[in-house]
C-alpha positions as CSV (number, residue, x, y, z in Angstrom):
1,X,-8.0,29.8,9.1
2,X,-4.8,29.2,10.6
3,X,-3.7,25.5,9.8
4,X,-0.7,23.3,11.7
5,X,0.3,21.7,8.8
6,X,3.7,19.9,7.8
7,X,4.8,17.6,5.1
8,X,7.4,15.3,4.5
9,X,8.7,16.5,1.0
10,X,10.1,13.7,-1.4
11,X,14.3,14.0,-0.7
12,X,14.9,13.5,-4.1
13,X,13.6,17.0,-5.0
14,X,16.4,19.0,-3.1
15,X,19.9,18.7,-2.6
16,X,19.5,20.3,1.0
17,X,15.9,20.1,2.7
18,X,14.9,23.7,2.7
19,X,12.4,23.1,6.1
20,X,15.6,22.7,8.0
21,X,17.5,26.3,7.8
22,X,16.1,29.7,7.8
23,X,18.0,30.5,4.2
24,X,15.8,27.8,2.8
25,X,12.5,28.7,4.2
26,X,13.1,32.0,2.6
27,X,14.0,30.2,-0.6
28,X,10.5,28.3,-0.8
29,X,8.5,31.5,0.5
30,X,10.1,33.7,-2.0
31,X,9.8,32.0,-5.0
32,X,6.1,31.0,-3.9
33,X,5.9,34.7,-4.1
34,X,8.4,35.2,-7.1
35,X,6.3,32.6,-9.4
36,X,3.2,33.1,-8.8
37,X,3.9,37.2,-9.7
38,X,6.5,36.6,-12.9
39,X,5.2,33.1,-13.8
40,X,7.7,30.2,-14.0
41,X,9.5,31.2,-17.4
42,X,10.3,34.4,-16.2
43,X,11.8,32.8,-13.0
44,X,15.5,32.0,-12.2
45,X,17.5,31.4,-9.3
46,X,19.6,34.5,-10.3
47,X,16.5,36.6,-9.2
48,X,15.4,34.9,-6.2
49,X,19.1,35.4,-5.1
50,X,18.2,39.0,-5.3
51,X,15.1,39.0,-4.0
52,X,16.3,37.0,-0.6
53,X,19.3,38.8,-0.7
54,X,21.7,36.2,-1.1
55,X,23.8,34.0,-3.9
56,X,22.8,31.7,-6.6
57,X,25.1,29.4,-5.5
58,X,23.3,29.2,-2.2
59,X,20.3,28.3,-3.8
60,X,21.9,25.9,-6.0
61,X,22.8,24.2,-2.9
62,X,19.4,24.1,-2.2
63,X,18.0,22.8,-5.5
64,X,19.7,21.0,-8.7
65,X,17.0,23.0,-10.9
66,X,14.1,25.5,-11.1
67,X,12.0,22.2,-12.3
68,X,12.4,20.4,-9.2
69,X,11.9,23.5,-7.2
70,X,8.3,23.8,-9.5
71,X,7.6,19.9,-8.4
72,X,8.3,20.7,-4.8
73,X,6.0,23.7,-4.8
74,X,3.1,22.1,-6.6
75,X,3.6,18.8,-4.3
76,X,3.3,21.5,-1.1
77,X,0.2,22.6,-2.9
78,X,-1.2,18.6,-3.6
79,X,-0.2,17.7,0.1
80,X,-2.6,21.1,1.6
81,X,-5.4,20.5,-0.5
82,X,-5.0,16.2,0.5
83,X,-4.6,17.5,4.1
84,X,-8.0,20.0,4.0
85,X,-10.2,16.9,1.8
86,X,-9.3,14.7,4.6
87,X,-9.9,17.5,7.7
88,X,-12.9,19.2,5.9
89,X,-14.7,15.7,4.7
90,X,-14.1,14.3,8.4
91,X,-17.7,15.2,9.7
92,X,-19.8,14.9,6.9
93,X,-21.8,12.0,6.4
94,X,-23.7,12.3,2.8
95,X,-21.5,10.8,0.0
96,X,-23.2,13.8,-2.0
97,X,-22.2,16.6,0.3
98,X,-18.5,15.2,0.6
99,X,-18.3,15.7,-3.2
100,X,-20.0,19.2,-3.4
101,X,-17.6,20.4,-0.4
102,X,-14.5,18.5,-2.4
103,X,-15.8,21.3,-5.1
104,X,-15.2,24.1,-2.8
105,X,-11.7,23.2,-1.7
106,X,-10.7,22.4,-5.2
107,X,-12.1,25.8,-6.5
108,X,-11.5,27.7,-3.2
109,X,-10.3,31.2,-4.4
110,X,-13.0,32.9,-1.9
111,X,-11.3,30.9,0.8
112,X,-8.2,31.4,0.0
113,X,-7.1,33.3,3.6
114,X,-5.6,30.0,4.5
115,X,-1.8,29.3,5.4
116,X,0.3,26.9,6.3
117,X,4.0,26.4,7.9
118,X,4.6,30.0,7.7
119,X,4.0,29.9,3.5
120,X,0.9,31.8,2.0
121,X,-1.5,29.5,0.1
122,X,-3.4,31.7,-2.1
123,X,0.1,31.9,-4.3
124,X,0.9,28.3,-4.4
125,X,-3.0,28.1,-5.7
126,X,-2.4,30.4,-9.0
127,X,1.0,28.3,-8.9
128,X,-0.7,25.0,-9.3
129,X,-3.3,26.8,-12.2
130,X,-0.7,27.9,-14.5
131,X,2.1,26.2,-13.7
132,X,1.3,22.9,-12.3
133,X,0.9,21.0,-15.8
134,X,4.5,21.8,-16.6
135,X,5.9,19.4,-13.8
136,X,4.7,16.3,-15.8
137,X,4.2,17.4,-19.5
138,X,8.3,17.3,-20.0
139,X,10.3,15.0,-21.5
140,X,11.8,13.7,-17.5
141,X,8.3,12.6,-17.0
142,X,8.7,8.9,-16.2
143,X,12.2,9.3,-14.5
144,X,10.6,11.3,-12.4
145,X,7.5,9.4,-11.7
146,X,10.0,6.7,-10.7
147,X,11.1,9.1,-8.1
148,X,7.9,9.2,-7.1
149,X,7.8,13.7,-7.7
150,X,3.8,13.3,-8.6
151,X,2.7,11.4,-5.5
152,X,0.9,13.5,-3.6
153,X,-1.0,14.7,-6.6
154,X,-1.7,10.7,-7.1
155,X,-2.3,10.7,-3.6
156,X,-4.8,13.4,-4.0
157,X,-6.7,11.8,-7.0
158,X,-7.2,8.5,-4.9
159,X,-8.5,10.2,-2.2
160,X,-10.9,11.4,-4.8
161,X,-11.6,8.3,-6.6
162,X,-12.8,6.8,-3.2
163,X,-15.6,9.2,-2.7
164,X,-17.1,8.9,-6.1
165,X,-16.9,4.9,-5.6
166,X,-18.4,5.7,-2.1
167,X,-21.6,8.0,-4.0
168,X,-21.5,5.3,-7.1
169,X,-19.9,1.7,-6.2
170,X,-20.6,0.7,-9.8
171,X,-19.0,3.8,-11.6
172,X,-16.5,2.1,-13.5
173,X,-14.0,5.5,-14.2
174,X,-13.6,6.7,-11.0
175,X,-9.9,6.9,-11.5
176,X,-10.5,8.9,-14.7
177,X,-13.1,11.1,-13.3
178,X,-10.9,12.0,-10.1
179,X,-8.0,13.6,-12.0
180,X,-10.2,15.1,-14.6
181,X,-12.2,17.1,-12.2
182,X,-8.6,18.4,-10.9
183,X,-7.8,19.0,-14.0
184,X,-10.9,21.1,-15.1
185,X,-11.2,22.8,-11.7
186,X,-8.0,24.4,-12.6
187,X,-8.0,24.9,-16.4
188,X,-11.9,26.5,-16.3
189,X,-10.5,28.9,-13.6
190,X,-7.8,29.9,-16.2
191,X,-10.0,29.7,-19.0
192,X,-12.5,31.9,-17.2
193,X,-10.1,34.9,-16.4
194,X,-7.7,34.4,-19.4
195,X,-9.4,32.6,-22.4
196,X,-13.1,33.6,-21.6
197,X,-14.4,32.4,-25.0
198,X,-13.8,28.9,-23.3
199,X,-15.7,29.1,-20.1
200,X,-19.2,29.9,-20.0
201,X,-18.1,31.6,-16.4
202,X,-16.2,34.1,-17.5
203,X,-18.6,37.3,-17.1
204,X,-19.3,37.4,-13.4
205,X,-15.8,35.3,-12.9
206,X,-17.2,34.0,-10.1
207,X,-15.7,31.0,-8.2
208,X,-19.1,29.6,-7.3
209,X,-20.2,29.5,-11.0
210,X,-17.4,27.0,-11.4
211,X,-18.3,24.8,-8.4
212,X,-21.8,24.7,-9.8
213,X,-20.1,23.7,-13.5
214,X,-18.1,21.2,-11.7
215,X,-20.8,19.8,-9.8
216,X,-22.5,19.6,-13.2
217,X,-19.8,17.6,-14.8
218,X,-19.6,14.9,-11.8
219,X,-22.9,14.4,-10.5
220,X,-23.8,13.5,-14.3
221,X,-21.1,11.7,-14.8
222,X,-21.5,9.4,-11.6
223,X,-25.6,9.2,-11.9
224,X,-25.4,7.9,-16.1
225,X,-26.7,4.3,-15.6
């Protein structure tokens, strides 16, 4: 599917706003492509510079760091999925079937064909899996949350909170429940193609095994009296 998306990425993230030239939409694209292949460690702006066929410097007037390039990818990521609960839920009456569909697009690797302003999303997915826990567990963490880098993964997260309250007004940890079903959507996924001694999907591997474990985890959680 072929989504019209944009989003209005926090300023404080870049020096320059990539969106606006050519040299900086092949920035983000590359190292979506870059990351996602060689993992974040393994990335520097020395190598993207190669890969776009341009200078470090270039980038650097782009972005201060490689962190807050890895927040601004991971926030594209947050804002898409926000976007898709919000477009996908529209129609659908049943509290219940909101959730089970807010499964799918959280564990959405068989409908991963999807794109948005020119930038592939099936990348920016494995991004957020392995990477995305690294923009907040670092020592910046509250100067940056200041800033406001992780708001449209708190964005996300209330979004998320407000359908369990909408199944279960008297749930008491939707909050809770909201962030760690993110969180577990993405760590089971890893777990099941890395680590599979800590998933009990890792022999098939497939996605719908870990919607059904997911579904598991918050239809109990929101039905314990």
């Amino acid at each position: 599917m072929q989504v019209d998306f944009r989003v209005k990425m926090n300023v404080n993230l870049y020096l320059r706003d990539p969106d606006g030239t050519e040299i900086g939409k092949q920035i983000i694209k590359n190292s979506i492509k870059m990351i996602s292949i060689i993992g974040y460690e393994q990335f520097t702006f020395k190598k993207l510079a190669v890969e776009i066929s341009s200078t470090e410097a270039t980038i650097y007037r782009y972005f201060e760091n490689k962190h807050k390039l890895l927040i601004y990818l991971v926030d594209l990521y947050w804002a898409f999925v926000e976007f898709q609960v919000i477009f996908q839920l529209n129609n659908i009456k049943s509290p219940a079937e909101k959730i089970i569909k807010l499964v799918d697009i959280l564990v959405w690797e068989d409908n991963a064909n999807d794109n948005f302003g020119g930038f592939d999303v099936e990348p920016l997915y494995y991004i957020a899996i392995a990477e995305g826990s690294k923009t907040y567990l670092s020592k910046d963490v509250d100067a940056n949350n200041k800033e406001l880098f992780y708001k449209p993964y708190k964005d996300l997260c209330v979004r998320i909170s407000s359908l369990f309250k909408e199944y279960n007004p008297k749930y008491k940890y939707a909050a809770s429940l909201a962030s760690t079903l993110v969180e577990t959507a993405h760590m089971q996924y890893y777990f099941m193609h890395h680590l599979p001694r800590l998933s009990d999907c890792s022999k098939k591997k497939n996605p719908k095994d870990l919607e059904a474990y997911l579904e598991h985890l918050v239809f109990g959680a929101l039905n314990t009296k």
